[in-house]
BAGU-438917 format. One record per residue (C-alpha): residue number from 0; residue in three letters; x, y, z. Coordinates in steps of 0.5 Angstrom, whole numbers, plus 500, padded with zeros to 3 digits. Example, Ala and Ser with C-alpha at 12.3 -4.5 7.8 and 13.67 -1.06 7.14 Angstrom:
<sites>
  zami  midren   px   py   pz
     0     Ala  525  491  516
     1     Ser  527  498  514
</sites>
This chain:
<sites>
  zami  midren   px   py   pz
     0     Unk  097  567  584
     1     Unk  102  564  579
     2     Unk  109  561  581
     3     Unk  115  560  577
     4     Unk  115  552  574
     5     Unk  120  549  578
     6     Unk  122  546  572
     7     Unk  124  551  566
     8     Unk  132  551  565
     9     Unk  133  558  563
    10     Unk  139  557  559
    11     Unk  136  558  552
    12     Unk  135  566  554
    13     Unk  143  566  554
    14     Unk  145  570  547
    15     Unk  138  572  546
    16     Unk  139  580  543
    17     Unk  133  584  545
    18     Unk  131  588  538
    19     Unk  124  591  541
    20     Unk  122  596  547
    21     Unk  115  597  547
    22     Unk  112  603  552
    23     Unk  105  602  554
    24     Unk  100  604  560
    25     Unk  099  599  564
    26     Unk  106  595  561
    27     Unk  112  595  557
    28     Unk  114  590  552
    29     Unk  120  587  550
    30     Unk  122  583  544
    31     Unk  128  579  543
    32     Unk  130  573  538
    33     Unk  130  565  540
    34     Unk  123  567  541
    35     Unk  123  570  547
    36     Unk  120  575  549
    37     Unk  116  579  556
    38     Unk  111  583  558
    39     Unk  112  587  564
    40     Unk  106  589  568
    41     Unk  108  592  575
    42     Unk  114  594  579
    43     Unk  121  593  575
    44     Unk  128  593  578
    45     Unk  133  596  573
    46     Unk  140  596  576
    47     Unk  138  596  583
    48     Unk  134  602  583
    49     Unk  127  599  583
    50     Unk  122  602  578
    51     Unk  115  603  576
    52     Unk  112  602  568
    53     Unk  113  610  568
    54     Unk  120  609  569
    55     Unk  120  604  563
    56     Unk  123  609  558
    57     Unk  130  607  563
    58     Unk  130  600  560
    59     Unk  132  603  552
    60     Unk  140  602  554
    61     Unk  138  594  553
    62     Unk  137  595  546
    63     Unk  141  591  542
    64     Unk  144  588  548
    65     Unk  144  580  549
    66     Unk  142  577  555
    67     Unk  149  573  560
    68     Unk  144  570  564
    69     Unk  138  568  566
    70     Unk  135  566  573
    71     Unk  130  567  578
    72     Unk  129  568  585
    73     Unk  122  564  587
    74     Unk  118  568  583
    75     Unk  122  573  581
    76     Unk  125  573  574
    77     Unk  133  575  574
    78     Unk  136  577  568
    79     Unk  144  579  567
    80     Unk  145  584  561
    81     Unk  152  585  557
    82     Unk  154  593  559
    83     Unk  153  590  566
    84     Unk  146  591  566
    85     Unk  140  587  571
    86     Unk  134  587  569
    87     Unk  129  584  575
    88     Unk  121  583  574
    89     Unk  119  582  580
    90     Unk  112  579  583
    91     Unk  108  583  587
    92     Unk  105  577  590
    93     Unk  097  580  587
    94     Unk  093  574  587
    95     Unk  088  578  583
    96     Unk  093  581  577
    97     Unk  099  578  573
    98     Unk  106  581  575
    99     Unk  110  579  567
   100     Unk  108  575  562
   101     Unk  114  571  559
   102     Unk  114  568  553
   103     Unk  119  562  551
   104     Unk  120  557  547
   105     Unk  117  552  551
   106     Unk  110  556  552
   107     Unk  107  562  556
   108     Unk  110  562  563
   109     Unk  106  567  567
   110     Unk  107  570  574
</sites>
């Protein structure tokens, strides 16, 4: 089990547009520019409604949208999209498997 650095400041997410959406068996990919970019490899909440990998093609309206705001809640990475979108990557508390990567500027943040 991996935990959020208490001292990663999210800001440089703001603006970042996403350009890619990948779908694959076992997670989905996620490129944006500002070098950010996540892995998703469980369970997802997009707009409220909580997701699995194979619900990942509903994330294709993100496409060319910029990030507001980025936060997390303990573990759990929240991201505010224009459109009104919420994108939440959530940990399933596994000590076995990784939830997300998320790649930043900063280095490889994994939960």
């Amino acid at each position: 089990m991996y935990e959020f650095p208490k001292d990663l400041n999210l800001s440089f997410c703001k603006g970042a547009k996403l350009y890619t959406l990948g779908l694959g068996l076992s997670a989905i990919s996620i490129s944006c520019d500002k070098d950010l970019a996540l892995s998703i490899e469980s369970d997802f909440e997009f707009d409220s409604e909580k997701l699995t990998l194979e619900d990942g093609y509903k994330l294709h309206v993100l496409i060319g949208k910029k990030i507001l705001n980025a936060s997390n809640k303990g573990n759990d990475l929240i991201l505010n999209f224009e459109g009104g979108h919420r994108l939440v990557l959530l940990d399933d508390g596994s000590e076995y498997y990784q939830s997300y990567h998320f790649y930043t500027p900063r280095g490889l943040v994994v939960i």
